[in-house]
C-alpha positions in Angstrom: 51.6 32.9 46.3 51.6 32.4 50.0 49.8 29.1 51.5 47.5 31.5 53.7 46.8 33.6 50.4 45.3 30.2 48.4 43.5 29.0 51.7 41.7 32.4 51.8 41.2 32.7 47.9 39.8 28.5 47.9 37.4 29.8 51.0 36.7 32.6 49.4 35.2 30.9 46.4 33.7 28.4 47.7 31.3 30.9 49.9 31.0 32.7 46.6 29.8 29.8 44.9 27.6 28.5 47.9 25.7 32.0 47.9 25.1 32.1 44.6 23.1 28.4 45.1 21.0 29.9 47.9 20.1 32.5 45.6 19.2 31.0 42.9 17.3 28.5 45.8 15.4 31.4 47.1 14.5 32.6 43.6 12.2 29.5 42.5 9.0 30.8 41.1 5.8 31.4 43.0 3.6 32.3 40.1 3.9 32.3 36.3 6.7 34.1 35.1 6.0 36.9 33.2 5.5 37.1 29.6 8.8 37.9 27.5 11.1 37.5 24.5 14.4 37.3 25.3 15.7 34.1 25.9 15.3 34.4 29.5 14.8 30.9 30.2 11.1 30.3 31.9 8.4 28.2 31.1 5.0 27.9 33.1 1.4 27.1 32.9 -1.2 25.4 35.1 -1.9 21.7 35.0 -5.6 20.8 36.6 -5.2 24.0 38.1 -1.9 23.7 40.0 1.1 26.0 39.2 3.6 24.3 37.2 6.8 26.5 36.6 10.3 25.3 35.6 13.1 25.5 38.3 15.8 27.7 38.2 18.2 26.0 40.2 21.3 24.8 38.3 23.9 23.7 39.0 27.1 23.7 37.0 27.5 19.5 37.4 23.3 19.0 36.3 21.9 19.9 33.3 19.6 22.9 32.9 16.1 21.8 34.0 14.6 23.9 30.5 15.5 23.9 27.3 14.6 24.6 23.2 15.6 22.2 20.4 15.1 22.9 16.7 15.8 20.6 14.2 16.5 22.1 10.4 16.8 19.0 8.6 13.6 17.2 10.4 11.9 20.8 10.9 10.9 19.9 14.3 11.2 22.1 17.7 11.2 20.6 20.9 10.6 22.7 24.2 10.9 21.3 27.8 11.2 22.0 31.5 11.5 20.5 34.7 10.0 21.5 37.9 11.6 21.8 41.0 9.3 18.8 42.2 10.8 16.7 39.3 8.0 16.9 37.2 8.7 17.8 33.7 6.3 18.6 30.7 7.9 18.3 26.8 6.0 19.9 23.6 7.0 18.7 20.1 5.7 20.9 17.3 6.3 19.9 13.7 7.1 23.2 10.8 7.0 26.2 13.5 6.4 29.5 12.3 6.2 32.5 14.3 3.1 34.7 15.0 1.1 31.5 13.8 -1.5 29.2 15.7 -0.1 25.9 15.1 -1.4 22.4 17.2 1.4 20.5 18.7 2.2 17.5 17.9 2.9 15.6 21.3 3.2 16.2 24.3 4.8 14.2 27.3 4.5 14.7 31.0 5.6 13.7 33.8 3.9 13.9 36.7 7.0 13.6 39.5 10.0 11.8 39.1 11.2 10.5 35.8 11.4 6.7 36.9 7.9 7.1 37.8 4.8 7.0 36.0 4.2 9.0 32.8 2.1 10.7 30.1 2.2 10.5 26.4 -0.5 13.3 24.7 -1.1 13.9 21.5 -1.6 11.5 18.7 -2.2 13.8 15.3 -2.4 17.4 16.8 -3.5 18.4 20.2 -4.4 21.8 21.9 -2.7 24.8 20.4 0.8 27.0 20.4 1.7 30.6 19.2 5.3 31.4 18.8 5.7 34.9 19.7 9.0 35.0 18.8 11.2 32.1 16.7 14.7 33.5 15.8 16.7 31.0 15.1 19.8 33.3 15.0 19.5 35.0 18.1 18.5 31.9 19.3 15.6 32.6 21.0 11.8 30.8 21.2 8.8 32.6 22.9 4.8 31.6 22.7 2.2 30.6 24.6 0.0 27.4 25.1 -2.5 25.3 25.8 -4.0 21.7 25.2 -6.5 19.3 27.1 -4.8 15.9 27.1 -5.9 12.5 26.9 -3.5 9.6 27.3 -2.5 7.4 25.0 -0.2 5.8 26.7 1.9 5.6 30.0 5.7 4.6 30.4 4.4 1.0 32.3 4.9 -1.3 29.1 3.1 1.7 27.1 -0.2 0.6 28.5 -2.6 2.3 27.0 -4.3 5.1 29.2 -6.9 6.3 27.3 -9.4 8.1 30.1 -6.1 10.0 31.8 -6.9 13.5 31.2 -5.2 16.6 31.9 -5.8 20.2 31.1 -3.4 22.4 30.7 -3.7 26.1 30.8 -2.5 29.4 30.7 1.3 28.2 29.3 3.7 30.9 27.9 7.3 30.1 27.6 10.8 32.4 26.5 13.9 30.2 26.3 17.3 29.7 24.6 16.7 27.4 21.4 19.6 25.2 20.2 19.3 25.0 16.3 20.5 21.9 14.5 
């Protein structure tokens, strides 16, 4: 292959791979993303009102600012996201079944940046989760919830926190699930 041919091919993707950043930039959500059940990698809800929505911008040195754990052995699924602000919300929910109302078990938040303060909610069970869809061979986790949270504890030398409160509404979720 020719020098000039490798130069143009090396520019070539590069701009390709620039683009498709800007893209993916452009395409951060403005709203909640629409309900679904396909693995299609959103979560969303509103906390004290404000839009909280995961970010879609990867990329392929980070890791993926969502993502769905389920444990076999433990029987535990754990379901996160981060938002392009750096906050980041986590749900632990102990024996999921689908199409049932189940409370979840914990719940931590962040409210910006992960060296910064945080949340720890739950306790026994807290606010409430549907799993639309759990297929743990297509590999796919769906539902819906929503929880009013009071602190237990924040990341500063788990101080106790007990009169933090948030409320959380509105939450639906469809995202790849890793099962273990």
């Amino acid at each position: 292959m020719k020098p000039l041919k490798l130069i143009e091919i090396t520019f070539m993707c590069l701009f390709f791979l620039y683009s498709c950043d800007n893209i993916k930039e452009n395409e951060e959500f403005t709203e909640l993303p629409q309900k679904s059940e396909s693995g299609i990698n959103t979560l969303g809800c509103y906390i004290d009102g404000k839009l909280f929505v995961n970010s879609k911008k990867t990329v392929f040195w980070k890791n993926n600012p969502i993502g769905a754990t389920y444990s076999k052995d433990l029987r535990l699924l754990s379901l996160g996201a981060d938002s392009k602000s750096g906050a980041s919300i986590s749900l632990l929910v102990l024996n999921p079944k689908e199409n049932v109302r189940k409370k979840i078990n914990e719940v931590i938040y962040y409210p910006t940046k992960k060296n910064e303060s945080s949340y720890i909610f739950g306790g026994k069970e807290i606010g409430e989760i549907i799993l639309t869809k759990f297929d743990t061979i297509n590999m796919v986790v769906s539902g819906q919830f929503q929880f009013p949270g009071h602190s237990r504890f924040s990341n500063e030398s788990f101080k106790h926190l007990g009169d933090s409160v948030i409320n959380v509404t509105s939450g639906r979720f469809d995202i790849q699930l890793a099962v273990h």
